[in-house]
C-alpha positions in Angstrom: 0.0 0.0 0.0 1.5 3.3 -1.3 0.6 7.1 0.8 -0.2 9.7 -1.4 1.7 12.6 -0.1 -0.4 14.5 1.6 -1.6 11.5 3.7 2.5 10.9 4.7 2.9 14.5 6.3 -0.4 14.0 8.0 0.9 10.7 9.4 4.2 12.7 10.6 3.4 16.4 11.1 -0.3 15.7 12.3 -0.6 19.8 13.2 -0.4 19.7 9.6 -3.3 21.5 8.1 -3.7 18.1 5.9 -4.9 16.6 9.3 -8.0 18.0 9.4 -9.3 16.9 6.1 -8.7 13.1 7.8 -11.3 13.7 10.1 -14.9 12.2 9.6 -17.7 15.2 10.0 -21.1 14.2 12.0 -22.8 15.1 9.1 -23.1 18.7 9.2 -20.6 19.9 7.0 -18.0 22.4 9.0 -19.3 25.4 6.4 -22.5 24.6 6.1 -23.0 25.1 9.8 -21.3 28.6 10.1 -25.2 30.0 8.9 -23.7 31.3 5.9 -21.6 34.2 7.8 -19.1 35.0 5.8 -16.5 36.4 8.3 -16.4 33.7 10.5 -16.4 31.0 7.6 -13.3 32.9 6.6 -12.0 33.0 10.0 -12.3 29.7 10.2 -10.9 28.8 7.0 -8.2 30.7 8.2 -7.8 28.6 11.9 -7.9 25.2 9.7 -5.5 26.1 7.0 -3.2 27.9 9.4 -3.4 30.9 6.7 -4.9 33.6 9.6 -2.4 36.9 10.4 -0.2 35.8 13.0 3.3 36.4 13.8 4.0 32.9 12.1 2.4 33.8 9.3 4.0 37.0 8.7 7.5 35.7 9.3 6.4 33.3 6.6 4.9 35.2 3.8 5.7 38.5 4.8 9.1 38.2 6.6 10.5 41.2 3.9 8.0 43.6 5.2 9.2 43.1 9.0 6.0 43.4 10.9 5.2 42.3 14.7 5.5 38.6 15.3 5.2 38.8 19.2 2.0 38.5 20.8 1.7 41.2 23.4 -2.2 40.9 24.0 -1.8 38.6 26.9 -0.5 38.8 30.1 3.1 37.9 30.8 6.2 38.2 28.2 5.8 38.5 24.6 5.4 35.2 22.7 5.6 34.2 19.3 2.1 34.0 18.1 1.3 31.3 15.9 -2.4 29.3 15.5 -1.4 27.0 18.6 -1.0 29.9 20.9 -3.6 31.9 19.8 -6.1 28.6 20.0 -4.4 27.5 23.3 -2.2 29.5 25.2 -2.4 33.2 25.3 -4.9 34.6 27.7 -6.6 37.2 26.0 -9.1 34.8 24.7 -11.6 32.9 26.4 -12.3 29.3 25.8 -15.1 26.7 26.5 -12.8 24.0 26.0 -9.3 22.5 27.9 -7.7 21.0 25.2 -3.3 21.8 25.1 -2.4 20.8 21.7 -3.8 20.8 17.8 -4.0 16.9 18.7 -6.0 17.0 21.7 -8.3 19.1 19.8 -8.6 16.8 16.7 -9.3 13.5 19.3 -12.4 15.3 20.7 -15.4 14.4 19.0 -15.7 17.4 16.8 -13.2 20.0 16.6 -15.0 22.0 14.3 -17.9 23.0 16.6 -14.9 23.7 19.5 -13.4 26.1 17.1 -17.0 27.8 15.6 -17.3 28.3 19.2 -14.1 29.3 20.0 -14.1 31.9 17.0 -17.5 33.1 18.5 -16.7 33.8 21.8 -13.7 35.5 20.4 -14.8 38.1 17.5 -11.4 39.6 16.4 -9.3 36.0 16.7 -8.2 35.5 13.3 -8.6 38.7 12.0 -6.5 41.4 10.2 -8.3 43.7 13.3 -6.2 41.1 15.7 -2.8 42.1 15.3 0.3 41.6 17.5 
């Protein structure tokens, strides 16, 4: 039995935005349930893919431009914001759920509604508005 590519780099990086598309739905596709509101289906298109404007992501596709990378919204010493930390660690978001880790999250029985939520409670996370 041969892996297509993508299905290797989910099987070794599973934070790999690959490793959500492995995931069987409830039946109620992800989209479909976000009421057809376009900001937060982008938003969350943005969480999934790991495309949203964090310091990551600007050290990645904008690294010549030489914006903020640091997350200084929470409380505590800058930190290098990035999807996990945003979704995770940094305080200045509030979360219904007590998961650590991009796999934690995928185990629970369905990570998109934990992140509809999560984008919910938190209006600006994954915006351009949400800058470090």
């Amino acid at each position: 039995m041969t892996l297509c590519r993508a299905q290797l780099e989910v099987q070794l990086y599973p934070t790999h935005p690959a490793a959500f598309r492995s995931l069987r739905h409830s039946g109620n596709f992800p989209l479909k349930r976000l009421g057809g509101r376009p900001a937060l289906a982008a938003r969350f298109i943005r969480c999934i893919t790991d495309h949203g404007p964090t310091g990551r992501y600007r050290d990645r596709f904008r690294g010549r431009h030489h914006e903020p990378t640091l997350c200084a919204l929470h409380s505590g010493r800058p930190a290098y914001q990035t999807r996990e930390h945003i979704l995770f660690r940094c305080d200045h978001y509030t979360r219904r759920y007590r998961y650590s880790s991009i796999e934690e999250l995928l185990t629970s029985l369905d990570p998109f509604y934990d992140i509809q939520r999560f984008l919910e409670d938190n209006p600006l996370a994954m915006t351009f508005d949400d800058l470090p």
